[in-house]
C-alpha positions as CSV (number, residue, x, y, z in Angstrom):
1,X,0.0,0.0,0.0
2,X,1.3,3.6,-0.9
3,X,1.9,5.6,1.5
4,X,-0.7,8.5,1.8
5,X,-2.0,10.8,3.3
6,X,-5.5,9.4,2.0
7,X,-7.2,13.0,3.6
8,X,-11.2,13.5,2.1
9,X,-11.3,17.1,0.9
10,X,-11.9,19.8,3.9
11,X,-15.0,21.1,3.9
12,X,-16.2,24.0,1.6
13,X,-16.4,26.8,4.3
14,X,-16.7,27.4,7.8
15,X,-19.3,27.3,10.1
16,X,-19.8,30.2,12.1
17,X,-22.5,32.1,13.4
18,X,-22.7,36.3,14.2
19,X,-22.6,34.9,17.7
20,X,-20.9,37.0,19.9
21,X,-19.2,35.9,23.1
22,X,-22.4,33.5,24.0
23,X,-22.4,32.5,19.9
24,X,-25.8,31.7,20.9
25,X,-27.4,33.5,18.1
26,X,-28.3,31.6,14.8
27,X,-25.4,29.7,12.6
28,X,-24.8,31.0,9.4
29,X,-23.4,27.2,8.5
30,X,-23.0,25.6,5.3
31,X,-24.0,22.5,4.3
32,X,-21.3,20.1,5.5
33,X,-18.9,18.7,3.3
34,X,-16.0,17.7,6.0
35,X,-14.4,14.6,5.8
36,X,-16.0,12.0,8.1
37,X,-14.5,11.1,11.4
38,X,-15.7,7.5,11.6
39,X,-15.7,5.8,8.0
40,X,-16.9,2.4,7.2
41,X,-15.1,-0.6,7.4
42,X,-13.7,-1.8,4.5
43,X,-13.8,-5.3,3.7
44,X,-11.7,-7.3,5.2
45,X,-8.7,-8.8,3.4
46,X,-8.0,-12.7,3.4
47,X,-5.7,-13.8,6.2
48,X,-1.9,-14.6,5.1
49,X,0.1,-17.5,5.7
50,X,-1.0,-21.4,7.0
51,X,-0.7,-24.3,5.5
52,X,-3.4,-25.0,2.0
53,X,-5.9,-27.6,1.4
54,X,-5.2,-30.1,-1.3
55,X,-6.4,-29.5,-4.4
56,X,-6.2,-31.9,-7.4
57,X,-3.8,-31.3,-10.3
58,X,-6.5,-33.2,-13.1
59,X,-7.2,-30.9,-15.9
60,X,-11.0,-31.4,-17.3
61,X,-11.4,-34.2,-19.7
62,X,-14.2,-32.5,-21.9
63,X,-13.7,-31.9,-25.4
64,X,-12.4,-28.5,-26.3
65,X,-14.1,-26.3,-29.1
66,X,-11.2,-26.5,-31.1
67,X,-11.5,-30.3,-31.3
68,X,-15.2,-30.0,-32.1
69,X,-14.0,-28.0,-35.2
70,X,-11.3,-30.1,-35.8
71,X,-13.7,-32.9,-36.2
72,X,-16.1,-31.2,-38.4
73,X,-13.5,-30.0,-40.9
74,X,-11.9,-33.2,-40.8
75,X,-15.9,-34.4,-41.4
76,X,-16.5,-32.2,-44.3
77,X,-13.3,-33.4,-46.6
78,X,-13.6,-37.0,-46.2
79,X,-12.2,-38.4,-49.1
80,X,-14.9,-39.7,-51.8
81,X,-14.9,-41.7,-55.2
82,X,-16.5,-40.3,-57.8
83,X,-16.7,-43.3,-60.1
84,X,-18.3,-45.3,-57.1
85,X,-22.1,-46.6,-58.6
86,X,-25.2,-45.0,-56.2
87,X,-26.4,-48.2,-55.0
88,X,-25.4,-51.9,-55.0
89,X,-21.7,-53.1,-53.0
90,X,-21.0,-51.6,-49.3
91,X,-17.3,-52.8,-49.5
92,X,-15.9,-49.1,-50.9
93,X,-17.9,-46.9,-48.4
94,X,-16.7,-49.5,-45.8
95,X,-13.3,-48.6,-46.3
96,X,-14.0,-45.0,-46.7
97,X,-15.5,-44.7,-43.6
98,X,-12.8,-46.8,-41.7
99,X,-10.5,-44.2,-43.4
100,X,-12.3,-41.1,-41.7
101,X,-13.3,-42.6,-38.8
102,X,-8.9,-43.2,-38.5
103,X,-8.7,-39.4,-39.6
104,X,-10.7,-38.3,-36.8
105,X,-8.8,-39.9,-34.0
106,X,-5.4,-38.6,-35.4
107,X,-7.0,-35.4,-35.7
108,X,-8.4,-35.6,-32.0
109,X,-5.0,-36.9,-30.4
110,X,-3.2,-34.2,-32.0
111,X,-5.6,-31.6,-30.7
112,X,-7.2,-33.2,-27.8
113,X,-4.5,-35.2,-25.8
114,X,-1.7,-32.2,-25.3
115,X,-5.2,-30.0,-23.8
116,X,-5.9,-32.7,-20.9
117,X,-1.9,-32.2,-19.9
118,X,-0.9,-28.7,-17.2
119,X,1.1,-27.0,-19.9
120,X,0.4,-29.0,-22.9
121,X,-0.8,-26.6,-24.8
122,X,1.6,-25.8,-27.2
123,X,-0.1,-23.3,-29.9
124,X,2.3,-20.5,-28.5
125,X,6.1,-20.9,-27.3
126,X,6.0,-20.8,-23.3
127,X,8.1,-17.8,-22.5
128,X,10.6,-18.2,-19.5
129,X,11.4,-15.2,-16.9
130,X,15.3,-14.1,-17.8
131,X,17.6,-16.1,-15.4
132,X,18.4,-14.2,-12.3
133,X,15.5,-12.1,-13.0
134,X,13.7,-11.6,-9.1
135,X,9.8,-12.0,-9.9
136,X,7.3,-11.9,-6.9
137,X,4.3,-13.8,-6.9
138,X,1.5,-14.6,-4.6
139,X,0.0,-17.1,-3.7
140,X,-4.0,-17.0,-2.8
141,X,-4.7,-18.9,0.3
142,X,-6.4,-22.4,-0.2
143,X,-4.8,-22.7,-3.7
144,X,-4.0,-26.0,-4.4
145,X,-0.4,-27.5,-6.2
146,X,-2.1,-27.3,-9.8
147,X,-3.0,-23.6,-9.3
148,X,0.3,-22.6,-7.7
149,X,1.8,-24.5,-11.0
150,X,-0.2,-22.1,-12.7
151,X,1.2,-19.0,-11.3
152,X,4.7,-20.3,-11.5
153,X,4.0,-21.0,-14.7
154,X,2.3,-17.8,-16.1
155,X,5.1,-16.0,-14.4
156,X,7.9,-17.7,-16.2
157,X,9.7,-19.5,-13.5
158,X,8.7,-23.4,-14.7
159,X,8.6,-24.4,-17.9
160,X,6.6,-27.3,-17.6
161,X,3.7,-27.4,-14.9
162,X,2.9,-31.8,-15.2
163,X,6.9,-31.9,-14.3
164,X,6.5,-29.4,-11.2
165,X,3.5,-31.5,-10.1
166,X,5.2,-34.5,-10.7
167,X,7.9,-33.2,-8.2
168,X,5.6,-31.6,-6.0
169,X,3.5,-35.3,-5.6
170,X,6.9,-37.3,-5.5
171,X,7.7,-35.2,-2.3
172,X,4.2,-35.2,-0.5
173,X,4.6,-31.3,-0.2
174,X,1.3,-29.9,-1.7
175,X,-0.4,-29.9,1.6
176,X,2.8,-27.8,3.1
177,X,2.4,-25.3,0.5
178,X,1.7,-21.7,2.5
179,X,-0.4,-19.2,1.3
180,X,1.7,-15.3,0.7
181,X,4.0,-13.6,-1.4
182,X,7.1,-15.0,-2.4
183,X,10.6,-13.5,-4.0
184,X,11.6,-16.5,-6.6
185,X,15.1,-15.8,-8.9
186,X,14.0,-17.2,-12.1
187,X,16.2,-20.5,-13.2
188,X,15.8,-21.8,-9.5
189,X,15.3,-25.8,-9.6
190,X,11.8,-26.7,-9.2
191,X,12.6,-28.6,-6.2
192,X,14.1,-25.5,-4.6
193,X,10.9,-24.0,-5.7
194,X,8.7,-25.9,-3.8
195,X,11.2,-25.8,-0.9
196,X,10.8,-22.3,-0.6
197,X,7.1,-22.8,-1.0
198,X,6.9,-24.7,2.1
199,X,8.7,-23.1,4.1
200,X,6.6,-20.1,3.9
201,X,6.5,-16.5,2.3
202,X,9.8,-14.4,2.1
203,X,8.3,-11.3,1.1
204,X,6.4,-8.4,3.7
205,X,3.1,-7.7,3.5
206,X,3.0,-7.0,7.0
207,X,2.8,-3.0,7.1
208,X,0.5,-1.5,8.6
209,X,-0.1,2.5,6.8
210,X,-2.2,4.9,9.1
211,X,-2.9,8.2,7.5
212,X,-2.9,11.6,9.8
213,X,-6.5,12.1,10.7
214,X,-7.8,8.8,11.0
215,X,-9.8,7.7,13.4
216,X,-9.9,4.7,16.1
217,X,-12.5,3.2,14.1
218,X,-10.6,3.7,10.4
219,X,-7.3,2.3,12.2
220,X,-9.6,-0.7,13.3
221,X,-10.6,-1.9,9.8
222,X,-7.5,-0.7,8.3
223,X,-5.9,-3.7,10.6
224,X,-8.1,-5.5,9.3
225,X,-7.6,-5.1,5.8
226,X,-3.9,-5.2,6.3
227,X,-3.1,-7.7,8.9
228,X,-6.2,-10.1,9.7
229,X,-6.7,-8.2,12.7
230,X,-10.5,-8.3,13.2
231,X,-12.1,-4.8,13.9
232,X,-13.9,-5.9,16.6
233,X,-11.1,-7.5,18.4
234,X,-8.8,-4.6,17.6
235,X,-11.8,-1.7,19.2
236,X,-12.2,-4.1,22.1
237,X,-8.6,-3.8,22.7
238,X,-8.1,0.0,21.9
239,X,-9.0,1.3,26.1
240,X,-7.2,3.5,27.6
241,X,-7.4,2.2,30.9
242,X,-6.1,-0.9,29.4
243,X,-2.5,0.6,28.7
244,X,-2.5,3.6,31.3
245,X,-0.1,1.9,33.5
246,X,2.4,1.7,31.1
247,X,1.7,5.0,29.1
248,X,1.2,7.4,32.0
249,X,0.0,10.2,29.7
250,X,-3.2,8.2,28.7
251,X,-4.2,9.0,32.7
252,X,-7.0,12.0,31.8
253,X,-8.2,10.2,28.7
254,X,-8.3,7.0,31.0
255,X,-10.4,9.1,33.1
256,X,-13.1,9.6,30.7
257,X,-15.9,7.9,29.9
258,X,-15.6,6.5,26.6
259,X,-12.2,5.2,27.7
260,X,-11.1,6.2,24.6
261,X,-7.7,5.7,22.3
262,X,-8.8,8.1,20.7
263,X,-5.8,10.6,19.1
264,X,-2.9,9.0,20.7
265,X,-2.4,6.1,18.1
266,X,0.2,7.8,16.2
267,X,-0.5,8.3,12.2
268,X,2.7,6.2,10.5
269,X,3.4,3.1,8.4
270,X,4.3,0.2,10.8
271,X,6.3,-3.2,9.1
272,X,5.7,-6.2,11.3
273,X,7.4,-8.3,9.4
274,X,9.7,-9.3,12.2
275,X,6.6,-10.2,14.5
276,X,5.8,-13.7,14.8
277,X,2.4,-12.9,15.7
278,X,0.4,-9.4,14.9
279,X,-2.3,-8.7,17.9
280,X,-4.2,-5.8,18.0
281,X,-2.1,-5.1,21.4
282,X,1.1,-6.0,19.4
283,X,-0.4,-2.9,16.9
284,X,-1.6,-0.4,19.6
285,X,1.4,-0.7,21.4
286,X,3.6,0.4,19.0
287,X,1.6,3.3,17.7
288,X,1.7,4.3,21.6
289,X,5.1,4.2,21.6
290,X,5.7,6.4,18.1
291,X,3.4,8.6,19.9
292,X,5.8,9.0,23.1
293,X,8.5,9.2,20.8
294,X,7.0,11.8,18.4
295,X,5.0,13.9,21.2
296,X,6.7,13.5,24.6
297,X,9.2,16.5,23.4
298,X,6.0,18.9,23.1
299,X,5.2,18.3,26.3
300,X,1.8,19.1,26.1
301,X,0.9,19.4,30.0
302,X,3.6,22.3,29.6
303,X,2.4,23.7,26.7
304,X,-1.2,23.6,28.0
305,X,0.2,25.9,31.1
306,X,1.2,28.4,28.9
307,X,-1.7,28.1,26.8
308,X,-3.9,28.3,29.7
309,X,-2.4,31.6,31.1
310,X,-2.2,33.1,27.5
311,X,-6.2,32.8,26.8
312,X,-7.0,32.6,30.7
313,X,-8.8,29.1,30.0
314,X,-8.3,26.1,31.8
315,X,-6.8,23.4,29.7
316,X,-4.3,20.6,30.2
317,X,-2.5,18.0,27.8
318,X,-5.7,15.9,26.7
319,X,-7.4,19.3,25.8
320,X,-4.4,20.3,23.6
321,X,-4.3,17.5,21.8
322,X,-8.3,17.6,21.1
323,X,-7.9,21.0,19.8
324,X,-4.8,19.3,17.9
325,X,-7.0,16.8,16.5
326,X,-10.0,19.5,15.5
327,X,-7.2,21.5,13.7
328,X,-6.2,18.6,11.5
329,X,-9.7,18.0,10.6
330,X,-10.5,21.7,9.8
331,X,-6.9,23.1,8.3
332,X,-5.7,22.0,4.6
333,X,-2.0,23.3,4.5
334,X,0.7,23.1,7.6
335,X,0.7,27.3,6.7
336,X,-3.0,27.3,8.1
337,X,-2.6,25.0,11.2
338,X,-1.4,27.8,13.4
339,X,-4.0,30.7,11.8
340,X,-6.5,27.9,12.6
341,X,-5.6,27.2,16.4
342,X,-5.7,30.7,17.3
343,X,-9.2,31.3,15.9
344,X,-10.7,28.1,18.1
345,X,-8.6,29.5,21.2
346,X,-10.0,32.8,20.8
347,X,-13.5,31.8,20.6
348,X,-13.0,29.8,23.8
349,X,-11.2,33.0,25.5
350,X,-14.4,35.0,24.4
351,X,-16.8,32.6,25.6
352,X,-18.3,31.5,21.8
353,X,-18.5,28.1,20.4
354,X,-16.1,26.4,18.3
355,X,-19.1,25.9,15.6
356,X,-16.9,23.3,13.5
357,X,-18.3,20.8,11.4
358,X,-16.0,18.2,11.9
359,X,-16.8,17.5,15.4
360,X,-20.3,16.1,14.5
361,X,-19.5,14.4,12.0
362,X,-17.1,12.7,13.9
363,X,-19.9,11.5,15.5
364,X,-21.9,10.4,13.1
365,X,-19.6,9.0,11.1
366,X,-20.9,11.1,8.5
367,X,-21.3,14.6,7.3
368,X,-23.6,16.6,9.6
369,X,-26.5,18.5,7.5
370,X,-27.4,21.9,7.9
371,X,-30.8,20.4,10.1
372,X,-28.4,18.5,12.8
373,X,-25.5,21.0,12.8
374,X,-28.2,23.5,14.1
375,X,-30.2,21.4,16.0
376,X,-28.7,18.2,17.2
377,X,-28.1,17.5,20.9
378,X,-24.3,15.6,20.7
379,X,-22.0,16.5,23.0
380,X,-19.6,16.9,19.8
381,X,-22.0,19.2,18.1
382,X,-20.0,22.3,18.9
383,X,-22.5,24.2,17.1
384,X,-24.4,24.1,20.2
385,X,-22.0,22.4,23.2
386,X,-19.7,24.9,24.4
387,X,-16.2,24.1,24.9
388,X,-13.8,21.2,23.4
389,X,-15.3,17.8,22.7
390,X,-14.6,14.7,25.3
391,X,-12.3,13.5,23.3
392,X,-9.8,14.2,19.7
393,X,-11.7,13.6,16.7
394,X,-9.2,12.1,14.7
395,X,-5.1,11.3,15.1
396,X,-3.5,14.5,14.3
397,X,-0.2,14.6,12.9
398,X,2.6,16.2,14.6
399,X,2.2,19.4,12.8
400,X,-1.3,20.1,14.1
401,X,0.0,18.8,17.4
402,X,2.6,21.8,17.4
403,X,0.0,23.9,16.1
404,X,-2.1,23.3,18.8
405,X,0.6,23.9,21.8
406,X,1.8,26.8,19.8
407,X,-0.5,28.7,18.0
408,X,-0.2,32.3,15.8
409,X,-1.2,35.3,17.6
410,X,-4.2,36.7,15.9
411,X,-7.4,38.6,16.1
412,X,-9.0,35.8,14.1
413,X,-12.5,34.3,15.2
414,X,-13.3,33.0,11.8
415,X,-11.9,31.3,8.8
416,X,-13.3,30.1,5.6
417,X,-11.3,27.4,3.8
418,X,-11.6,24.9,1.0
419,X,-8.4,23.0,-1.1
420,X,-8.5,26.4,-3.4
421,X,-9.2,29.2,-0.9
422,X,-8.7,30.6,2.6
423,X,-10.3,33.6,4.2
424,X,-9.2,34.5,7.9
425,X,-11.7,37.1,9.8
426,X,-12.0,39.0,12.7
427,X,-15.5,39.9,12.4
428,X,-18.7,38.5,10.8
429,X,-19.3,40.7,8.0
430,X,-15.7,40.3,6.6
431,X,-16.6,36.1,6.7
432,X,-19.5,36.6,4.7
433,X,-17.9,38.5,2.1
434,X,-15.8,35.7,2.2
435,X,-18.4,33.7,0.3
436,X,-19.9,36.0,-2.2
């Protein structure tokens, strides 16, 4: 898997209403188009590795359409005597039809016989991999020998698939055969072939890629998909309380009641390769300890300290990664992470709500509409909740994280941004303009 940021487009605008320090008056907010918090599943991906049921190497014994026509062409020129009388003696059209019927069994051994055979077929010259080339294949789990004789095949590292089955059956290895990727120099011996078959795969597949602003939930079936981790298993495992002993700074998130993960499984592509065996503790484990490694410097319970005497609010590390992970959600460029912080801690200084999109949608999973942005009692509708949200929204990355402990120093309370534009204001009117 490419390594990406995967991010859904930001939402077309902001969300702000001429509120003043209450922000209790109505929301001039846009229909939502943010990127949602929480999104579905996808389907998971066959586990890899273990042992393959046996499969039989028989081809199909039925006659092949090229036969058929084979027959009927042979059929159609039959040889005939011209000079033979209409009627009377059988002898003649004896013999002609012993003659044809010979014809048609040449014709269907010829035809017929090199089809039943793996790799018989020899209307086109089998075309070998270059010797020393390194070709990767994979193979599907449950495949059988004659399938993995296939894929050898079609990839140019055997050149004849009933000798590789031959070898595979003379050394009772097709039910050793694993399931995975494999690195195979082309020329190898087919008995070193299905050596390295049975010992297992030589290639990685076992990375794990977490984009910056994914959620818990995305992480979950993103395991899944990538290491055969079920989701379920994998959000049953992801508590805080379950790892707080060994990652003191999970204590206040610990401490709340959705015992939530939530923003301290660091965003990064993880290779277990070297594991023996992936858990979903194995996994949040070491995106705990990328976050220790990539966070601890901030030190966010400092940085919320300073933040807390600068905008005379009362925050401490959880909060500032919240706001961390509401900035990710909300900014497109690193240049508007900062621009965006100070606009949030300014509306908290003044008393007004955060009014951001993201937030709900986190909680739905979806993008709010206009109705449920205005109306919906969520405690991450900060439309109408005042304050942060119980928990981060999404994993930031480390630039919102910074962001977040260190914002610019503006007069900003709203912004307006999409992929194309931004619009920073310090009043109502000017964010309005922003949209005509």
């Amino acid at each position: 898997m490419a390594t990406s940021s995967n991010r859904t487009p930001r939402h077309g605008g902001s969300h702000f209403s001429t509120g003043g320090p209450s922000g209790a008056a109505s929301s001039a907010a846009t229909p939502a188009s943010a990127p949602s918090g929480q999104a579905q599943a996808p389907r998971p991906a066959g586990p890899a590795g273990g042992a393959t049921a046996p499969r039989s190497a028989l081809a199909s014994g039925r006659v092949s359409t090229r036969t058929a026509a084979a027959t009927r062409r042979a059929g159609a020129h039959a040889p005939s005597d011209p000079r033979a009388p209409r009627g009377g003696g059988r002898g003649p059209v004896v013999v002609i039809a012993l003659v044809a019927v010979l014809a048609l069994a040449a014709v269907a051994a010829f035809v017929l016989v090199p089809s039943l055979l793996p790799g018989g077929d020899t209307t086109e010259e089998h075309q070998l991999a270059e010797k020393g080339t390194e070709v990767t294949i994979t193979v599907p789990d449950g495949s059988g020998a004659a399938a993995v004789a296939q894929i050898l095949y079609d990839n140019g590292l055997i050149s004849d698939q009933s000798a590789f089955l031959s070898e595979v059956r003379r050394t009772e290895a097709e039910a050793s055969i694993k399931s995975g990727s494999y690195l195979i120099v082309a020329g190898t011996d087919d008995s070193d072939i299905i050596s390295l078959l049975t010992e297992g795969p030589n290639v990685s597949t076992a990375q794990l890629v977490v984009p910056e602003g994914f959620t818990v939930s995305q992480i979950a079936a993103t395991a899944e998909e990538s290491l055969g981790i079920a989701s379920a298993d994998f959000l049953a495992q992801a508590k805080a309380s379950a790892y707080v002993g060994d990652y003191p700074f999970l204590a206040a998130a610990a401490e709340e009641e959705s015992d939530s993960l939530e923003g301290y499984l660091f965003p990064k592509t993880y290779d277990f390769s070297s594991e023996a065996n992936v858990t979903a503790d194995t996994v949040i484990r070491a995106m705990l300890d990328q976050y220790q490694t990539e966070v601890g410097p901030l030190d966010l319970d400092g940085a919320a300290a300073t933040l807390s005497e600068r905008y005379g609010i009362d925050l401490d590390g959880h909060d500032v990664l919240t706001m961390a992970s509401i900035v990710e959600r909300e900014a497109v460029t690193d240049e508007q992470r900062g621009k965006v912080a100070s606009v949030f801690y300014n509306r908290l200084r003044d008393g007004m709500r955060l009014q951001s999109d993201a937030t709900l949608t986190y909680s739905l999973g979806r993008a709010a509409t206009a109705e449920e942005i205005n109306t919906l009692d969520d405690p991450y509708n900060t439309n109408l909740r005042e304050g942060l949200t119980p928990t981060p929204v999404c994993s930031p990355s480390l630039q919102s994280i910074e962001a977040a402990c260190n914002p610019d120093d503006t007069d900003f309370y709203y912004f307006y941004i999409t992929q194309d534009t931004e619009q920073f204001s310090e009043t109502y009117d000017e964010h309005m303009q922003a949209y005509s």
